[in-house]
N, CA, C and O of each residue as an XYZ file, in Angstrom:
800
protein
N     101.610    -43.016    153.876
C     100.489    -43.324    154.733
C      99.458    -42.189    154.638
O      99.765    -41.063    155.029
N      98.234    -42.454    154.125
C      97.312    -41.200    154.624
C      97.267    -41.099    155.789
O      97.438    -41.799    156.786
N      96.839    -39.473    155.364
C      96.050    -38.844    156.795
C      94.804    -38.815    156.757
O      94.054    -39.345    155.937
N      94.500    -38.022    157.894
C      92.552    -37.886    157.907
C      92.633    -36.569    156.728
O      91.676    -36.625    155.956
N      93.600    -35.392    156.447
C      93.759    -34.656    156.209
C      93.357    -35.082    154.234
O      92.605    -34.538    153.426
N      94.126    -36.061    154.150
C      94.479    -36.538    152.753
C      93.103    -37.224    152.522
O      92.762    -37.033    151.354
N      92.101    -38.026    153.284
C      91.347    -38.652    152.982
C      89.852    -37.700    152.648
O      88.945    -37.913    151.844
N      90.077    -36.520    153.705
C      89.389    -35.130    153.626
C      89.170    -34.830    151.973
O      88.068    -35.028    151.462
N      90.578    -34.222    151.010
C      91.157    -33.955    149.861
C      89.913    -34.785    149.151
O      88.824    -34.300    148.845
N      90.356    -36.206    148.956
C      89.716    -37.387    148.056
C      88.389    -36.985    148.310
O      87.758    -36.290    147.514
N      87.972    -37.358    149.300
C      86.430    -37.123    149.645
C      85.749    -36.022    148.731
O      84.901    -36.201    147.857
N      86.540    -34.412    149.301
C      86.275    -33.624    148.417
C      86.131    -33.302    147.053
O      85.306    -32.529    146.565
N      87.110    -34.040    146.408
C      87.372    -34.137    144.624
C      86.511    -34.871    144.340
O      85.857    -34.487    143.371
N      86.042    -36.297    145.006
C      85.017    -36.952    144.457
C      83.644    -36.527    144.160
O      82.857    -36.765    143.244
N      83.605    -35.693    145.426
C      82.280    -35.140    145.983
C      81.859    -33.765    144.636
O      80.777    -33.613    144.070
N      83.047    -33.007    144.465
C      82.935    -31.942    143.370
C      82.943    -32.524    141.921
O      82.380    -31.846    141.061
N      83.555    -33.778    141.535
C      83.614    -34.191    140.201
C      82.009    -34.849    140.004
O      81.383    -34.599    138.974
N      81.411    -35.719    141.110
C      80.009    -36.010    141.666
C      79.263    -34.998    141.061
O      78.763    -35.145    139.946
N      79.138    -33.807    141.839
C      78.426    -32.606    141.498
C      78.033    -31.825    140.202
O      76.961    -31.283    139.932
N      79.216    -31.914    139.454
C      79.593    -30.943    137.858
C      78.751    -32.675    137.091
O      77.935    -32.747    136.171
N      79.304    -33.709    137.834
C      78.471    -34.631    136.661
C      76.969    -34.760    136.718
O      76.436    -35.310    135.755
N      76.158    -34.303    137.775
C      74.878    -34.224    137.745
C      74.587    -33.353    137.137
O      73.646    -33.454    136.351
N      75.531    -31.770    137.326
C      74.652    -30.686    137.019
C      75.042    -30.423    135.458
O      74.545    -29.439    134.910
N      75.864    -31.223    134.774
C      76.255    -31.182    133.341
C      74.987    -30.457    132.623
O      74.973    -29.313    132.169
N      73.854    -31.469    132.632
C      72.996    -31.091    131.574
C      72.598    -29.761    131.485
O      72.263    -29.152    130.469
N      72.678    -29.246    132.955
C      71.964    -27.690    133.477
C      73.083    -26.584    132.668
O      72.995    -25.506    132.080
N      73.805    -27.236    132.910
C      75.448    -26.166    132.913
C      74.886    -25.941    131.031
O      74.604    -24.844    130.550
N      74.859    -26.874    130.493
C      74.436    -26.636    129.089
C      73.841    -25.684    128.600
O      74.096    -25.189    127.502
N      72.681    -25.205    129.637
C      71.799    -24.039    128.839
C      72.517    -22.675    129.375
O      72.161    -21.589    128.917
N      73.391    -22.758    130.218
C      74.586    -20.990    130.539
C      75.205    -21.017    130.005
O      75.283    -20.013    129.297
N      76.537    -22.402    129.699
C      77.548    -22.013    129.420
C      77.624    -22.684    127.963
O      77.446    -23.902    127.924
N      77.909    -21.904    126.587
C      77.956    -22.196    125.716
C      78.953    -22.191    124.800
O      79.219    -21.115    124.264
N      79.671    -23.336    124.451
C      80.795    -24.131    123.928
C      81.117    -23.407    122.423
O      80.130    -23.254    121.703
N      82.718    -22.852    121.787
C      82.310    -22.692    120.896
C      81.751    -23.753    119.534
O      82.222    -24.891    119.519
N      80.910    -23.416    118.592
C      80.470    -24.187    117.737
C      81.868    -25.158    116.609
O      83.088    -24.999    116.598
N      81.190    -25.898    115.987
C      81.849    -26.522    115.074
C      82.155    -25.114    113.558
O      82.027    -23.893    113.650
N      82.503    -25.817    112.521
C      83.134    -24.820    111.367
C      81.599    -24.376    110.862
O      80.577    -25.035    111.055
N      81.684    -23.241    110.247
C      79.993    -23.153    109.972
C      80.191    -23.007    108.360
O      80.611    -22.165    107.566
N      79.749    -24.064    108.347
C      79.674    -24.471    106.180
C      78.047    -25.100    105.655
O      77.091    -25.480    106.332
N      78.265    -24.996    103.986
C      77.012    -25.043    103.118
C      77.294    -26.424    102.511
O      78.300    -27.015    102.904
N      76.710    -26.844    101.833
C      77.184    -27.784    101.274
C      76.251    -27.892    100.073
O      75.039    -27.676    100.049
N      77.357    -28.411     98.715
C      76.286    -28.319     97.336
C      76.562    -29.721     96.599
O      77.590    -30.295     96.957
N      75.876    -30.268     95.738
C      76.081    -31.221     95.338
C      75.095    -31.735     94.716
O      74.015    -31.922     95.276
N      75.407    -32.154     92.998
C      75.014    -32.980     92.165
C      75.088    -34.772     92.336
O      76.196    -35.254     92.574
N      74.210    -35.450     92.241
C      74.529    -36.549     92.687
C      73.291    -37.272     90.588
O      72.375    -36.753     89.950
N      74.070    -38.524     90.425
C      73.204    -39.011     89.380
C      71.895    -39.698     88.811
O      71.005    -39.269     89.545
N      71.553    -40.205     88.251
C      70.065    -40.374     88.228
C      69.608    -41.403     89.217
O      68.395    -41.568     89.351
N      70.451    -42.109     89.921
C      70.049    -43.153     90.901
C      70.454    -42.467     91.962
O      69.999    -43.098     92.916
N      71.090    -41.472     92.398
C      70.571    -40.559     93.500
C      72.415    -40.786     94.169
O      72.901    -40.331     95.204
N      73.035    -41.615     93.136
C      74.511    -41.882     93.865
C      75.571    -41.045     92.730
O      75.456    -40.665     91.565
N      76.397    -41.009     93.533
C      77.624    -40.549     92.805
C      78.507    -41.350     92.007
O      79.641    -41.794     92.190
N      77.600    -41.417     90.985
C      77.784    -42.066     89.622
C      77.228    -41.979     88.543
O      76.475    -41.009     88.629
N      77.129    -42.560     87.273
C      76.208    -42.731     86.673
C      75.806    -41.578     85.904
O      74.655    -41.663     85.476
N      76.621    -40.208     85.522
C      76.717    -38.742     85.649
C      76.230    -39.117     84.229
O      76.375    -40.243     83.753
N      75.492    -37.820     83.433
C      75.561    -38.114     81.947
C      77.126    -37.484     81.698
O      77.864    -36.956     82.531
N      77.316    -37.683     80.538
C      78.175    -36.905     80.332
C      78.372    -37.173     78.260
O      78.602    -36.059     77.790
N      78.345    -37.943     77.449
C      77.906    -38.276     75.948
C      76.420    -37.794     75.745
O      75.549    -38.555     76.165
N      76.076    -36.741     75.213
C      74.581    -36.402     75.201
C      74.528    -36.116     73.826
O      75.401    -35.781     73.026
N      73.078    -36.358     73.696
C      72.639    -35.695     72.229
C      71.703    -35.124     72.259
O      71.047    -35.119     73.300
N      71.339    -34.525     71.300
C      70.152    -33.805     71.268
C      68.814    -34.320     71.112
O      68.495    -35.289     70.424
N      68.065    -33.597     71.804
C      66.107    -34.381     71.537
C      66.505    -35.389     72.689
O      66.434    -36.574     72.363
N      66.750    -35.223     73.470
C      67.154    -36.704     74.815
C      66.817    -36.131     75.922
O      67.040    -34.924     75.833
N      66.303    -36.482     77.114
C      66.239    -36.068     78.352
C      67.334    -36.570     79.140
O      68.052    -37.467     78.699
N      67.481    -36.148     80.069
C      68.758    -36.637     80.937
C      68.574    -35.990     82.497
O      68.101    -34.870     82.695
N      68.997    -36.824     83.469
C      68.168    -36.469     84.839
C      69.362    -36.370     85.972
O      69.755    -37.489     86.305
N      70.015    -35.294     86.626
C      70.545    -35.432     87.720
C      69.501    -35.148     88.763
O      68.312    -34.888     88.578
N      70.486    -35.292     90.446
C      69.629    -34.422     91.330
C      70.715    -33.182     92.038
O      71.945    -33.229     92.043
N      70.205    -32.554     92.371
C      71.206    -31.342     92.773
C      70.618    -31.015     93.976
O      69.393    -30.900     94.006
N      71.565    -30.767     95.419
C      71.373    -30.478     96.462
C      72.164    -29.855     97.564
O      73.342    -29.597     97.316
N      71.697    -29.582     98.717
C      71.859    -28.532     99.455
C      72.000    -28.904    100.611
O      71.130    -29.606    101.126
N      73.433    -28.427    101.492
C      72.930    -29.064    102.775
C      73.736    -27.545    103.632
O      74.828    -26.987    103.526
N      72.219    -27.281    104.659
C      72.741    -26.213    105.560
C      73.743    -26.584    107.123
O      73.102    -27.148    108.010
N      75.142    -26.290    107.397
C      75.226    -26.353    108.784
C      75.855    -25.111    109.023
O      77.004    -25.110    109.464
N      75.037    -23.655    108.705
C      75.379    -22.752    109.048
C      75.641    -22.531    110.510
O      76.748    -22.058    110.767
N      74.959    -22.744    111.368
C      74.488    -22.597    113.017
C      73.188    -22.118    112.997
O      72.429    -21.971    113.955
N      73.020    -21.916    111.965
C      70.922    -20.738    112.084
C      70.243    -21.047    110.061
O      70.641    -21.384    108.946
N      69.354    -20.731    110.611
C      68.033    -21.467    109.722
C      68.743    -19.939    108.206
O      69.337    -18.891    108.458
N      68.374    -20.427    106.975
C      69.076    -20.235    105.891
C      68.500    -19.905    104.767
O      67.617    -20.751    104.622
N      68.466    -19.084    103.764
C      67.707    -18.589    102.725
C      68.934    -19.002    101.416
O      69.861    -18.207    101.261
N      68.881    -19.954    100.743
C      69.694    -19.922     99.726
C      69.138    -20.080     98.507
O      68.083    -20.711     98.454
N      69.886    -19.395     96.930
C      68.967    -19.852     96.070
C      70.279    -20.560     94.934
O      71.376    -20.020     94.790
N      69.922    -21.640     94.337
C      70.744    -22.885     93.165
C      70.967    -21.716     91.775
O      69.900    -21.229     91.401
N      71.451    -21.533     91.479
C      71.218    -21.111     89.606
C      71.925    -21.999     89.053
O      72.842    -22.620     89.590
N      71.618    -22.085     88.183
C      72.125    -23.378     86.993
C      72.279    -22.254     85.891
O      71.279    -21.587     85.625
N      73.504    -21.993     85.215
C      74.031    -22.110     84.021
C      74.769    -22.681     83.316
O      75.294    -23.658     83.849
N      75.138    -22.423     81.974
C      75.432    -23.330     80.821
C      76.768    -22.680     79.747
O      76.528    -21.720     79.014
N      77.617    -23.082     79.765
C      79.075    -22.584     79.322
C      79.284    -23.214     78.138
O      78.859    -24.366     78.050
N      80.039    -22.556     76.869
C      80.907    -23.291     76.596
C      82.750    -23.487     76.902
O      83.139    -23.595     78.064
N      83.545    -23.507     75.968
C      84.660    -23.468     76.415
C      85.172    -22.298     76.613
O      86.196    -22.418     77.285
N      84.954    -21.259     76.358
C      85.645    -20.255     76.472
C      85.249    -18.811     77.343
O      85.874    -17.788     77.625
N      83.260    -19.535     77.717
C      82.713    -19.164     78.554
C      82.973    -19.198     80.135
O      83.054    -20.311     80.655
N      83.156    -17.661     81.215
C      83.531    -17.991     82.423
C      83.088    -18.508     83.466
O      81.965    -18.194     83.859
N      83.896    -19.451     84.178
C      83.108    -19.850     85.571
C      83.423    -19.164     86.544
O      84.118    -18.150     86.487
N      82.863    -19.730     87.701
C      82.941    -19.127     88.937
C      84.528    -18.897     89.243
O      85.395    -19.477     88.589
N      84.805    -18.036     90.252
C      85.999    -18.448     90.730
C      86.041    -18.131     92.440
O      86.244    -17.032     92.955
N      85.786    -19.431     93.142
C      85.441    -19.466     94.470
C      86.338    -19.218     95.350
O      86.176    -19.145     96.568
N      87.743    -19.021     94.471
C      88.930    -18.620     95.995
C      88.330    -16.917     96.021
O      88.096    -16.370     97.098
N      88.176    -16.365     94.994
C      87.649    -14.913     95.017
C      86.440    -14.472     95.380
O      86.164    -13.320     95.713
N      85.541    -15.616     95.301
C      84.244    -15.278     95.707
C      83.717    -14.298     94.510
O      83.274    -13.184     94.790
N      83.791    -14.800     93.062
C      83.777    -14.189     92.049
C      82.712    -15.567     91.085
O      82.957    -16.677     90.612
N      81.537    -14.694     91.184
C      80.242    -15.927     90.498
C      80.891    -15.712     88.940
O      81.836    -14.969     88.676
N      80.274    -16.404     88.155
C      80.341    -16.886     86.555
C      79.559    -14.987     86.478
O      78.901    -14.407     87.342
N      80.032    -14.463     85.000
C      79.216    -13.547     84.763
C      78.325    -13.535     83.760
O      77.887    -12.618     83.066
N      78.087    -14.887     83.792
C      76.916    -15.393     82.603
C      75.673    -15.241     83.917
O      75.741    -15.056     85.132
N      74.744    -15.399     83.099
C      73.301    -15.079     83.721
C      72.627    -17.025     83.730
O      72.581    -17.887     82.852
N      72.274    -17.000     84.992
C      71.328    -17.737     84.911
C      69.972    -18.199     84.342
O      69.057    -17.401     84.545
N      69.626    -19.417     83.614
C      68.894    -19.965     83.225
C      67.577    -20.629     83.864
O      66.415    -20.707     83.468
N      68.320    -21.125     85.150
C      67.089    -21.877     86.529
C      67.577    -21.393     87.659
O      68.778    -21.292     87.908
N      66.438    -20.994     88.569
C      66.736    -21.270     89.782
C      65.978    -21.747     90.500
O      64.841    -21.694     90.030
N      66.065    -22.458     91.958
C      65.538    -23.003     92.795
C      65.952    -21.874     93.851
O      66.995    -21.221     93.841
N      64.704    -21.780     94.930
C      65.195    -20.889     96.276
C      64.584    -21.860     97.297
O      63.715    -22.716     97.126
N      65.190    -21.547     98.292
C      64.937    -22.858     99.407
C      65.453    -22.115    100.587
O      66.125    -21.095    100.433
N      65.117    -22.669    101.946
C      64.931    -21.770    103.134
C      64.943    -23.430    103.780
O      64.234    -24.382    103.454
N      66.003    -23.347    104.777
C      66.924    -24.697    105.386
C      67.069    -24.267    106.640
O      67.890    -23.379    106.866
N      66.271    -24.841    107.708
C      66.992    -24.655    108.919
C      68.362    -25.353    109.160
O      68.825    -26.193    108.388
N      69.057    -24.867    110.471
C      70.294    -25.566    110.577
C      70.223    -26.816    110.842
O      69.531    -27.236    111.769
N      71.004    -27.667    109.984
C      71.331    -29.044    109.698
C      70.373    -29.637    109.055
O      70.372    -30.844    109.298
N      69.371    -29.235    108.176
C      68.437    -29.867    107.229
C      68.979    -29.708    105.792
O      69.689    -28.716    105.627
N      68.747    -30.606    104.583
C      68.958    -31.152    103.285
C      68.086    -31.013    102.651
O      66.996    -31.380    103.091
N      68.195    -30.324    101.121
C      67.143    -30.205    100.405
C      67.824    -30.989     99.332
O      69.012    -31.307     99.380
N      67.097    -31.249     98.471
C      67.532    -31.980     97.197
C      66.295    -32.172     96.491
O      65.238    -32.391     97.083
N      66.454    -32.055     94.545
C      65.513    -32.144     93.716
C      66.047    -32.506     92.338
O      67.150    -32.296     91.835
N      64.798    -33.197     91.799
C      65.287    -33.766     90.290
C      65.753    -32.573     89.699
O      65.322    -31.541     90.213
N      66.693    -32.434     88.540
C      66.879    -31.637     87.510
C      66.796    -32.039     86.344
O      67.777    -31.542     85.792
N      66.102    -32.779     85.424
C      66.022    -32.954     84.017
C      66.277    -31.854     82.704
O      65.539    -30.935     82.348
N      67.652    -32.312     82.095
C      67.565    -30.988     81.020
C      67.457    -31.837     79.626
O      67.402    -33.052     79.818
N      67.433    -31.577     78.769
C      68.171    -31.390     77.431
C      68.525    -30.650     76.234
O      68.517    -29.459     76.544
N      68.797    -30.778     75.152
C      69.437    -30.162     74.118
C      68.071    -30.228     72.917
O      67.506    -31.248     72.521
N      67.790    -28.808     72.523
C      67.238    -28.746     71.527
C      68.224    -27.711     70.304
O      69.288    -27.163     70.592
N      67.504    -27.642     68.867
C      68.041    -27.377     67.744
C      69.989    -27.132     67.563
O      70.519    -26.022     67.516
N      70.656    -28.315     67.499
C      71.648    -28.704     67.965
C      72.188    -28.871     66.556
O      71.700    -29.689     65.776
N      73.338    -27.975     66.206
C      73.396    -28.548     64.825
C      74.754    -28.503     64.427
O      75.319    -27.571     65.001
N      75.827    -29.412     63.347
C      77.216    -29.488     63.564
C      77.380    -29.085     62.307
O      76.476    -29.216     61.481
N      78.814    -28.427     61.949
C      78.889    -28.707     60.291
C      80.690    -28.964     60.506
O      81.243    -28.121     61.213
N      81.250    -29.678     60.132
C      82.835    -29.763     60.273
C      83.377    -29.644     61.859
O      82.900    -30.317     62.772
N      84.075    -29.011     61.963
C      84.503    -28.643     63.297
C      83.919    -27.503     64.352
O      84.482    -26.845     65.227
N      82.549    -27.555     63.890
C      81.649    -26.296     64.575
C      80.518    -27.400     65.116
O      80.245    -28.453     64.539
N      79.984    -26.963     66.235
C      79.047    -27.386     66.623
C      78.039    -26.252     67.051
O      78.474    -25.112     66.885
N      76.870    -26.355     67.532
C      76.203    -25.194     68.194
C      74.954    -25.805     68.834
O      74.317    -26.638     68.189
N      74.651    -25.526     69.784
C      73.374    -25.407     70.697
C      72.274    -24.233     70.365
O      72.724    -23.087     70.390
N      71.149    -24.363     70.116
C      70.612    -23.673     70.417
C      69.462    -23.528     71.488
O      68.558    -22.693     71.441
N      69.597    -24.206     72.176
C      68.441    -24.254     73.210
C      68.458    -25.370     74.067
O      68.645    -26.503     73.624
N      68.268    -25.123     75.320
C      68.070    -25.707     76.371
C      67.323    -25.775     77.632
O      67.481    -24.977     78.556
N      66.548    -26.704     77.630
C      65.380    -27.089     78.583
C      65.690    -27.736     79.890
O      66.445    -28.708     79.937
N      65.070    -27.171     81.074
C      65.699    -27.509     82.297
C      63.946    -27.659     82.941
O      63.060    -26.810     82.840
N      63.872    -28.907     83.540
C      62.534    -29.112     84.349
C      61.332    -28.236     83.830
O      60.642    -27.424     84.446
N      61.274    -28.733     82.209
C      60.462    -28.206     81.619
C      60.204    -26.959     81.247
O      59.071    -26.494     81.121
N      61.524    -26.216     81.005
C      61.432    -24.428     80.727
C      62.682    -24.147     80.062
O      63.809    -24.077     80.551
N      62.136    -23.933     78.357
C      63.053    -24.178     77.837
C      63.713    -22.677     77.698
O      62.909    -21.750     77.793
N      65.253    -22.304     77.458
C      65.976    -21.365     77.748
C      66.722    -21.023     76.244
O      67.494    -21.946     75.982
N      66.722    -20.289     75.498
C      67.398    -19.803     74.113
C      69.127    -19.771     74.857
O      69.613    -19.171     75.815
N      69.627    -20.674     73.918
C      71.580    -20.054     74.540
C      72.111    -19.724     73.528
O      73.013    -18.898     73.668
N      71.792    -20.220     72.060
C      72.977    -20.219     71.091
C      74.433    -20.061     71.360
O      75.206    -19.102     71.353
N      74.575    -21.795     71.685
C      76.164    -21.691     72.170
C      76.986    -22.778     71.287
O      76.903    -24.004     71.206
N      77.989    -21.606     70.528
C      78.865    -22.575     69.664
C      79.620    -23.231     70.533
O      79.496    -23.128     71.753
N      80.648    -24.119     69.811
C      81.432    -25.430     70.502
C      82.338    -25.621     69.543
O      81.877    -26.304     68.629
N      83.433    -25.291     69.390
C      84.918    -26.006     68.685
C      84.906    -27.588     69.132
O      84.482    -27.996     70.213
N      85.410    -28.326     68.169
C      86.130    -29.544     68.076
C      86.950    -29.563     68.588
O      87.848    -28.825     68.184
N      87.220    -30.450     69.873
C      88.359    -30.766     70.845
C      89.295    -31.696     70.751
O      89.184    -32.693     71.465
N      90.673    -31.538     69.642
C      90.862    -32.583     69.106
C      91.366    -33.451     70.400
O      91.041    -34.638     70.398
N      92.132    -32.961     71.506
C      92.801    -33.709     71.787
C      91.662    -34.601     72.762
O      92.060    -35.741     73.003
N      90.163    -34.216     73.419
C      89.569    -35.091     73.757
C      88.445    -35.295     72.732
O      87.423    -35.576     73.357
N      88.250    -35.271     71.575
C      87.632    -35.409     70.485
C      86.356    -35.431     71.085
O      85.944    -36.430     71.675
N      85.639    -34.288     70.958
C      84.594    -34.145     71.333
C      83.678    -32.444     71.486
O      84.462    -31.516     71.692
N      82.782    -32.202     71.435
C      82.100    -31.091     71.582
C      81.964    -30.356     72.863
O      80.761    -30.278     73.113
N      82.663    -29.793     73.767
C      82.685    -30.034     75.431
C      81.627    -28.504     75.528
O      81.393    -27.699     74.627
N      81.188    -28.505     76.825
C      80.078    -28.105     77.378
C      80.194    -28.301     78.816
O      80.628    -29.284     79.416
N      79.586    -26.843     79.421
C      79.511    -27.182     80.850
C      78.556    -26.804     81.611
O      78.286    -25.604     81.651
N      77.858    -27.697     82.355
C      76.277    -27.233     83.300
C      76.882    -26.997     84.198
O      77.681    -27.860     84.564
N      76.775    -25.612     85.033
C      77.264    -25.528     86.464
C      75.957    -24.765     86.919
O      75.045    -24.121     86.401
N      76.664    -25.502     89.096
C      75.441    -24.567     89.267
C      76.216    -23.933     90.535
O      77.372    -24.138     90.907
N      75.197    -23.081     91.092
C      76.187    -21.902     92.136
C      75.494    -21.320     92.732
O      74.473    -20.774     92.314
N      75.981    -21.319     94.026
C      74.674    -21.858     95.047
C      75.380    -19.935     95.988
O      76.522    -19.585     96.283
N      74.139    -19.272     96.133
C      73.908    -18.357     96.579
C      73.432    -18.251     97.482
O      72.586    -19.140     97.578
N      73.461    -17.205     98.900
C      73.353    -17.305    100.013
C      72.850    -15.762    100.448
O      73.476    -14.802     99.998
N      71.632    -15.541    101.391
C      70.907    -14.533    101.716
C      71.653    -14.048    102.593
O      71.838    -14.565    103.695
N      72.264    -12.791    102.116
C      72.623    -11.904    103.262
C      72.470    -10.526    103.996
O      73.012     -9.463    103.695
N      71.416    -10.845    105.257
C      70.542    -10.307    106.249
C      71.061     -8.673    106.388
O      70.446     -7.627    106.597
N      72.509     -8.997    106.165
C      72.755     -7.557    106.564
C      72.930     -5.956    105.669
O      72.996     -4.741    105.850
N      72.948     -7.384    104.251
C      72.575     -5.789    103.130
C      71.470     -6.051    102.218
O      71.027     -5.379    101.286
N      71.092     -7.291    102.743
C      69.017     -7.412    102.258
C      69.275     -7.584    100.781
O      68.841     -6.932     99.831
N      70.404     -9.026    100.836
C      70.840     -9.103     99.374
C      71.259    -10.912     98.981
O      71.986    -11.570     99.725
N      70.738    -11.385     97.902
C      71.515    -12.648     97.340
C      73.165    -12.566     97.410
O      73.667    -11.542     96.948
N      73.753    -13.245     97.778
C      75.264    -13.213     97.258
C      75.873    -14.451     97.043
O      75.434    -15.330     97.785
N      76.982    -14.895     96.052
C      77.488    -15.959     95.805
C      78.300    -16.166     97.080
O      79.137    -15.391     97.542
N      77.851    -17.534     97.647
C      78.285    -18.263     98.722
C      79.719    -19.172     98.362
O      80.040    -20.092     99.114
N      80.469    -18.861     97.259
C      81.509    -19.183     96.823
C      81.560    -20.599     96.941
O      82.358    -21.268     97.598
N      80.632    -20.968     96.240
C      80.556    -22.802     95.807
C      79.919    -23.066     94.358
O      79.130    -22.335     93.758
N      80.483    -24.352     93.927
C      79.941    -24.521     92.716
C      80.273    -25.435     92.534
O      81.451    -25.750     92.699
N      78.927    -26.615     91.918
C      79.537    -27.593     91.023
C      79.558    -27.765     89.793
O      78.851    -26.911     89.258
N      80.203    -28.718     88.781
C      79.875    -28.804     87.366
C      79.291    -30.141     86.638
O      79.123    -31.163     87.303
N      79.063    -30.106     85.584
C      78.939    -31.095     84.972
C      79.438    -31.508     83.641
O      78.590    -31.526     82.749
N      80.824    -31.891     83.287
C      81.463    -31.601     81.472
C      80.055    -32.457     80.664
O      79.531    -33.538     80.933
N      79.818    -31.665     79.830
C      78.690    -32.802     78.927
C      79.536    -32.853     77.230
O      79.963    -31.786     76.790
N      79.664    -33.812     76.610
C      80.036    -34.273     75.169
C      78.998    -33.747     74.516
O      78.002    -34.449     74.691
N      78.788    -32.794     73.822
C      77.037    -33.158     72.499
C      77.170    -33.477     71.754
O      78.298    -33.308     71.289
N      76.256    -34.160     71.018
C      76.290    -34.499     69.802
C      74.961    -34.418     69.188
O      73.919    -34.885     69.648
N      75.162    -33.604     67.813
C      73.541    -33.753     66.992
C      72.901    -34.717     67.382
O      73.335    -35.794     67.793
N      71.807    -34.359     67.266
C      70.897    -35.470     66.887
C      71.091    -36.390     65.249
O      71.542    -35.927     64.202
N      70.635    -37.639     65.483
C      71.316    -38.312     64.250
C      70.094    -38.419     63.461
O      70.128    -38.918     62.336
């Protein structure tokens, strides 16, 4: 059986759960929740803007078009810059459990400045110039990225077991850091395997 005592209680809890639900929105600007995970995000997507459709059989004298992009949810507005380089097989990549960039030098970069939770993204068009095979040798000599073409001279062994000339576009996405007034690899990277083949 209630009492007046017990009906007092209810009254009260209603009256205080009442209260915290009006003043929610207020409570928002004192008391501050911790945040979600704070990450970058990188990503090649293909010439129709989906994740597909990748080149990957190329030849030389050809254009070929990804888009490559960026997405900030650091918690605060963001200075990052893309480099794009170009490997062959025996050439090193990144290694992101170490936070250890490729020690090849970049060819392109893009720099971009992202507040928190905004997306950048842009065409990348490359291809293959003076490209030339003789037996089981292949070689690159040059490569053009959004119109700026880059000297690599990069040989290529014959891959028997995926029969093919292999090659790799990566890119590796770098991150401004405020506190030693410096670029640093943000330990991400994507790739792209490309096949070449002379021009015929």
């Amino acid at each position: 059986m209630l009492t007046l005592e017990n009906y007092k209680n209810v009254f009260a809890a209603v009256g205080l759960v009442g209260v915290l639900l009006i003043a929610s929105p207020t409570l928002g600007w004192f008391v501050h929740l911790p945040g979600g995970e704070k990450f970058s995000e990188l990503w090649i997507l293909g010439p129709g803007r989906m994740a597909d459709g990748y080149p990957f059989n190329v030849a030389g004298n050809v254009n070929y078009l990804i888009y490559v992009g960026v997405g900030n949810h650091m918690g605060s507005s963001t200075y990052y810059a893309v480099y794009v380089k170009f490997r062959n097989q025996t050439d090193s990549l990144p290694n992101a459990t170490s936070g250890v960039p490729s020690s090849l030098g970049q060819l392109y970069e893009c720099k971009v400045f992202l507040q928190d939770g905004q997306e950048w993204s842009a065409p990348l068009t490359f291809s293959f110039s003076n490209v030339s095979s003789l037996e089981d040798k292949l070689a690159v000599g040059s490569l053009t990225i959004n119109g700026a073409t880059y000297s690599v001279n990069k040989p290529s062994s014959w891959d028997a077991k995926y029969n093919g000339f292999y090659y790799q576009l990566f890119i590796e996405l770098w991150i401004y850091d405020a506190q030693n007034d410096l670029l640093r690899f943000h330990d991400r990277f994507v790739s792209l395997w490309l096949n070449v083949t002379a021009p015929q």
